[in-house]
KEVOLO-900634 format. One line per 5 residues: their letters; for each residue x, y, z negated of N, C-alpha, C, O. Coordinates in Angstrom, 3 decimals. Example, Ala and Ser with C-alpha at 12.3 -4.5 7.8 and 13.67 -1.06 7.14 Angstrom:
<rs>
AS = 13.190:-5.690:-7.800:12.300:-4.500:-7.800:13.200:-3.300:-7.800:14.236:-3.319:-8.465 ~ 12.850:-2.250:-7.080:13.670:-1.060:-7.140:12.900:0.030:-7.870:13.409:1.138:-8.039
</rs>
This chain:
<rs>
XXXXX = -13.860:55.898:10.205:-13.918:56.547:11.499:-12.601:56.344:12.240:-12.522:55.947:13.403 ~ -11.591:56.651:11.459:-9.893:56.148:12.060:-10.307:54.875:12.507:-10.781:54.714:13.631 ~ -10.175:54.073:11.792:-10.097:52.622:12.185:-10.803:52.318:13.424:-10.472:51.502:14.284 ~ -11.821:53.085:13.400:-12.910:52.597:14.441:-12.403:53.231:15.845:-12.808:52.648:16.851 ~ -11.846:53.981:15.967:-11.042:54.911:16.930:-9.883:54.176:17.367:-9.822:53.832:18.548
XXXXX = -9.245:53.981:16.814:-8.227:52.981:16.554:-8.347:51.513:16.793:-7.458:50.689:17.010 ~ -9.659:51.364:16.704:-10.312:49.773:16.973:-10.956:49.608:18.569:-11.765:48.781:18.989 ~ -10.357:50.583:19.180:-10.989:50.409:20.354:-10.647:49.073:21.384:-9.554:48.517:21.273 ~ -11.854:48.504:22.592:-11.963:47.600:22.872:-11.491:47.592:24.130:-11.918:46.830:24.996 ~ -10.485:48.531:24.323:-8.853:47.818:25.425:-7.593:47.517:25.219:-6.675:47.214:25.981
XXXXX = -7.740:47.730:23.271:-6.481:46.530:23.009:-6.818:46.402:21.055:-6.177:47.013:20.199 ~ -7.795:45.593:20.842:-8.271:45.937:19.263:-7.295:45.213:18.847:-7.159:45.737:17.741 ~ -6.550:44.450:18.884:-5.392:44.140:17.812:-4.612:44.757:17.630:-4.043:44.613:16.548 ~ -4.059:45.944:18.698:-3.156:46.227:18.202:-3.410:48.004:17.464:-2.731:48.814:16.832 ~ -4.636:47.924:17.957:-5.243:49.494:17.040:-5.454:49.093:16.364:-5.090:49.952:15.562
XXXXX = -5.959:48.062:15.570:-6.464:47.572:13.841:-4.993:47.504:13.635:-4.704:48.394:12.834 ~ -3.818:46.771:14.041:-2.926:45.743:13.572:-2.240:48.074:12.827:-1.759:48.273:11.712 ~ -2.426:48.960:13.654:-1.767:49.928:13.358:-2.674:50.797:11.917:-2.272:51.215:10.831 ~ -4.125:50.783:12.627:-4.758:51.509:11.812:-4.605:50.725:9.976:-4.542:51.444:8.979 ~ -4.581:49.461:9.926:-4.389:48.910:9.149:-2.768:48.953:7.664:-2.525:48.830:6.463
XXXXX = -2.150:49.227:9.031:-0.821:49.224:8.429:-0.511:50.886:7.820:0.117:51.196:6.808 ~ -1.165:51.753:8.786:-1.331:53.132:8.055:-1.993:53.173:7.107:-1.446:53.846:6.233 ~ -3.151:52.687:6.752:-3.528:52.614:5.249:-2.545:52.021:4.090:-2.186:52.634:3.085 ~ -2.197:50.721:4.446:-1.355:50.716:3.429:-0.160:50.775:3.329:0.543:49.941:2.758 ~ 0.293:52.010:4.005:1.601:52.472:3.646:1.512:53.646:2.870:2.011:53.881:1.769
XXXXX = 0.618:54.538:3.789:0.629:55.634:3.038:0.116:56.287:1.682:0.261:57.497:1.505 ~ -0.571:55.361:0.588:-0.413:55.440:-0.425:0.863:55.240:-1.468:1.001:55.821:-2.545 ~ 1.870:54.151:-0.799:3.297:53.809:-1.297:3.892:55.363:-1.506:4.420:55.825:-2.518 ~ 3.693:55.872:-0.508:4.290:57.376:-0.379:4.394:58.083:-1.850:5.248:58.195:-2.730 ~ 2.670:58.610:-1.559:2.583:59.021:-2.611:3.122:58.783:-4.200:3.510:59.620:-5.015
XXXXX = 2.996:57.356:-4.319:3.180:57.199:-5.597:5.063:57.096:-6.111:5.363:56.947:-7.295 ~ 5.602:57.152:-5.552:7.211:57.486:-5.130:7.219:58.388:-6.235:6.308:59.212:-6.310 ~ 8.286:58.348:-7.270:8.482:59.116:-8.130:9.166:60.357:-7.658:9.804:60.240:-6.611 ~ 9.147:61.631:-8.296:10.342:62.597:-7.566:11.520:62.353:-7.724:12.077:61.571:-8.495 ~ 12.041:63.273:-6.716:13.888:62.873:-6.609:14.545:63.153:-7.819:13.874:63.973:-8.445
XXXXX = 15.592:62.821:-8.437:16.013:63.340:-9.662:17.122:64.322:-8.687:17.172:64.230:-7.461 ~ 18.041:65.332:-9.568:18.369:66.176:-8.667:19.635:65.759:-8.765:19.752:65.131:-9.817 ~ 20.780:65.815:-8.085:21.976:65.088:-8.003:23.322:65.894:-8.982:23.355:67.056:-9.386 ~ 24.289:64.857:-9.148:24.694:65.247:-9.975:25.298:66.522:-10.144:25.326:67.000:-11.278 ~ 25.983:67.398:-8.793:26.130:68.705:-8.854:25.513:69.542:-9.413:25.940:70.352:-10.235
XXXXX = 23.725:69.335:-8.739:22.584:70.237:-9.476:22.565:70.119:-10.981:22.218:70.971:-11.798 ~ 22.848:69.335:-11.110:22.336:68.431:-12.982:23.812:69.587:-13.483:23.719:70.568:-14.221 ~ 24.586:69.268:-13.070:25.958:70.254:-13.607:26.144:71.591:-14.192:26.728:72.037:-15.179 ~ 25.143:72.273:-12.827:24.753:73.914:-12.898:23.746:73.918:-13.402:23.464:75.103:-13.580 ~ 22.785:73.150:-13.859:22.018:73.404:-14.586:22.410:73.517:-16.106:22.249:74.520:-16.801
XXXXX = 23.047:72.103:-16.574:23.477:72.659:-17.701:24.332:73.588:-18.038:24.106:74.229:-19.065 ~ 25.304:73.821:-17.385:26.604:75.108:-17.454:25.216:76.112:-17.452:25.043:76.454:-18.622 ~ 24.040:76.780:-16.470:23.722:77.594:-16.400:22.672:78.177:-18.058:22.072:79.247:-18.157 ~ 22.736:77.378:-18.839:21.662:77.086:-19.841:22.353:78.233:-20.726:21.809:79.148:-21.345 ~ 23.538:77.954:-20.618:23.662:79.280:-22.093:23.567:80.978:-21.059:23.536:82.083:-21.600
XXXXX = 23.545:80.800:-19.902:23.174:82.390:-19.433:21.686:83.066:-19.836:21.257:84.161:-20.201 ~ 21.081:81.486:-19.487:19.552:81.636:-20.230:19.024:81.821:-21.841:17.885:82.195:-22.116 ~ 19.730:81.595:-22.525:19.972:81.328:-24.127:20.944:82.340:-24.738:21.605:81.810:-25.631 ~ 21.187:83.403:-24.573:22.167:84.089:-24.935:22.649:83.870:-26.620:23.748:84.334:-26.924 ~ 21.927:83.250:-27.576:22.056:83.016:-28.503:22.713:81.792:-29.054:22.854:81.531:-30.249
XXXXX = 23.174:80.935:-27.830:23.415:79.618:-27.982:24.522:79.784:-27.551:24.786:80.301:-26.465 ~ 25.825:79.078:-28.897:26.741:79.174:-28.483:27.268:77.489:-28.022:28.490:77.384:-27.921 ~ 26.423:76.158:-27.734:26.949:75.144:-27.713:25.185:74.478:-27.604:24.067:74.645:-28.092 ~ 26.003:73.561:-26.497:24.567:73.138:-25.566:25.060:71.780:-24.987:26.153:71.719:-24.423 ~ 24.086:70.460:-25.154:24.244:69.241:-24.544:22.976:68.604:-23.913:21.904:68.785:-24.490
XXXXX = 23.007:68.079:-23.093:21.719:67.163:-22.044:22.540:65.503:-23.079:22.636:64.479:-22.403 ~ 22.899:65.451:-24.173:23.462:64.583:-24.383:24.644:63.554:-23.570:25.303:62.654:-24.090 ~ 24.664:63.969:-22.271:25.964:63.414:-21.474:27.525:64.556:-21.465:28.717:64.250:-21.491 ~ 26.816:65.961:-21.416:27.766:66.848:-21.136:27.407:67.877:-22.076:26.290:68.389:-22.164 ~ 28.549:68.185:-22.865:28.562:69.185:-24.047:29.273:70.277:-23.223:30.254:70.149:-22.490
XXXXX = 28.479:71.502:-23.542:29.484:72.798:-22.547:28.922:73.837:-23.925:27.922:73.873:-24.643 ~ 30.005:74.492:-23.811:30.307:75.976:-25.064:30.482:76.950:-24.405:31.295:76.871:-23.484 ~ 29.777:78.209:-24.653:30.071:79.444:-23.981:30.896:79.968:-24.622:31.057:79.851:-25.837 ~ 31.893:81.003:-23.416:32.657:81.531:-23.972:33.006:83.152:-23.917:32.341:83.885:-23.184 ~ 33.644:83.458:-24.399:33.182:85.407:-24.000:34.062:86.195:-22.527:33.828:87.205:-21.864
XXXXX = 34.892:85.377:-22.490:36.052:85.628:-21.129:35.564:85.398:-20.200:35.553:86.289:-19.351 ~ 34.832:83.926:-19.851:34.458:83.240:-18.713:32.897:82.867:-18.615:32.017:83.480:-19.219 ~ 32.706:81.875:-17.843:31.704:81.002:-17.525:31.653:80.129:-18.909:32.474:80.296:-19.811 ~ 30.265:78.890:-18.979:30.800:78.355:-20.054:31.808:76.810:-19.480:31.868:76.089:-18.484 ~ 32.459:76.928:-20.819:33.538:75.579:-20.586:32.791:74.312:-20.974:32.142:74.434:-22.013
XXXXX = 32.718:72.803:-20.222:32.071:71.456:-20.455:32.416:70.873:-20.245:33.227:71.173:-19.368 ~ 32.419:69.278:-20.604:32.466:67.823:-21.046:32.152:67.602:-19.039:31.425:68.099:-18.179 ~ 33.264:66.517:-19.140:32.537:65.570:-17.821:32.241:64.704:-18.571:32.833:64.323:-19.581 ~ 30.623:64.087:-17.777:29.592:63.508:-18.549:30.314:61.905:-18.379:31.357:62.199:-17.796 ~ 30.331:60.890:-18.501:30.230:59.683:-18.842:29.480:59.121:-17.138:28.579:59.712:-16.543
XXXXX = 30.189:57.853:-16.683:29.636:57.166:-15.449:28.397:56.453:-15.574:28.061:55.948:-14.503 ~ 27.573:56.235:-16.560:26.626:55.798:-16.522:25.872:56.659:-18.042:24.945:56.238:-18.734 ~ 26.466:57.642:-18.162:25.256:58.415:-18.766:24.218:58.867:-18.427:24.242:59.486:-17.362 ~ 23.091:58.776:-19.049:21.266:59.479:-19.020:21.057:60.577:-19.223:20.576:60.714:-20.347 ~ 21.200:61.702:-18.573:20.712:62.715:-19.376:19.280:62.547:-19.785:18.405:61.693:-19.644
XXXXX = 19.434:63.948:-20.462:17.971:64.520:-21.966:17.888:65.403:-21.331:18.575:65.583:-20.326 ~ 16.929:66.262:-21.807:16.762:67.676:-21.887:17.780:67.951:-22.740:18.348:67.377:-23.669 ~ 17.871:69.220:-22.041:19.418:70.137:-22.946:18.823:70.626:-24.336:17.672:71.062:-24.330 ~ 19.364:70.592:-25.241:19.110:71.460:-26.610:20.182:72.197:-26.700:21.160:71.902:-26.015 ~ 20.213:73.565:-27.771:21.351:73.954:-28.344:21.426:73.237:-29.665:20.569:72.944:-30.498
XXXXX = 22.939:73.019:-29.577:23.557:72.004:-30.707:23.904:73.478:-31.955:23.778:73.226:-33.153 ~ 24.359:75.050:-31.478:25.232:75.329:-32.101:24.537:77.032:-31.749:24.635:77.559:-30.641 ~ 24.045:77.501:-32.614:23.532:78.852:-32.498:24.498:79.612:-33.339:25.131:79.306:-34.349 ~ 24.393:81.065:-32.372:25.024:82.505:-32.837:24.013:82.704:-33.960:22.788:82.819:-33.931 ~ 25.173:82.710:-35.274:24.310:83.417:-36.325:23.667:85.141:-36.312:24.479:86.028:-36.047
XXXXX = 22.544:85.437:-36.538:22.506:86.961:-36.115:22.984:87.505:-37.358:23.166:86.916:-38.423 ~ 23.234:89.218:-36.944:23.695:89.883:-37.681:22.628:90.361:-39.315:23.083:90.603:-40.433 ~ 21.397:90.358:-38.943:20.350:90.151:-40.092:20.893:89.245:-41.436:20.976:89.545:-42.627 ~ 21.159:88.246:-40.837:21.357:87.405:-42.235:22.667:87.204:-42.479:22.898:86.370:-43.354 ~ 24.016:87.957:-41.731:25.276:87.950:-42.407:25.043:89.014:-43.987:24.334:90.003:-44.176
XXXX = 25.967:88.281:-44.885:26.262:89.351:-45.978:26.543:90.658:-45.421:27.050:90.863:-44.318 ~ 26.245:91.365:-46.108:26.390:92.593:-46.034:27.657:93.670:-47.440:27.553:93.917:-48.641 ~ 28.727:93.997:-46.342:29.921:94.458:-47.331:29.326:95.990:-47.832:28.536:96.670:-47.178 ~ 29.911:96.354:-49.162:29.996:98.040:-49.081:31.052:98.069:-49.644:31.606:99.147:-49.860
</rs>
C-alpha cells in the first residue's frame, strides 16, 4: 500500500526510488546490536557490585579487580586498554560467622 502511494504517477521514480530505499534500510536498524555502555558506566557498575553483594569482599569483570573496604567506597584496578570485560563474579567472600570456630 506504501509503495503504491508512493508510486504515484506525477513523479514514479522518484516515489519507488524512496519507497524502495525505506524498505531496505529500515530493517538494518533493527538488527544493530545494543550499545555497550561506555567506559565510565562499565566503571560504576563494577565499583557498584559489592554495595549489591554485601558478602563479597573482592570482585572482577576480569579487566578490573575492586575490594571493598570498611572506611570508604570500594578501592579498583584500572582495567587494561584493550581489555573485554565478563560478567563480574566475586573472587573473595566474607566468611560468615556460622562456620568460624567457636572459642570458650
Amino acid at each position: 500500500m506504501l509503495i503504491a502511494m508512493l508510486c504515484a504517477p506525477s513523479c514514479p521514480s522518484l516515489g519507488c526510488a524512496l519507497a524502495v530505499l525505506a524498505l531496505i534500510c529500515a530493517p538494518a536498524r533493527a538488527d544493530e546490536p545494543a550499545a555497550a555502555p561506555s567506559p565510565n558506566d562499565r566503571e560504576a557498575i563494577v565499583q557498584a557490585y559489592g554495595e549489591r553483594h554485601a558478602d563479597c569482599l573482592e570482585w572482577t569483570d576480569s579487566c578490573t579487580i575492586c575490594r571493598g573496604l570498611e572506611s570508604a567506597e570500594a578501592a579498583c584496578s584500572t582495567p587494561g586498554v584493550a581489555c573485554q570485560p565478563r560478567d563480574i563474579v566475586c573472587s573473595v567472600k566474607r566468611e560468615s560467622s556460622a562456620s568460624s570456630p567457636q572459642t570458650k
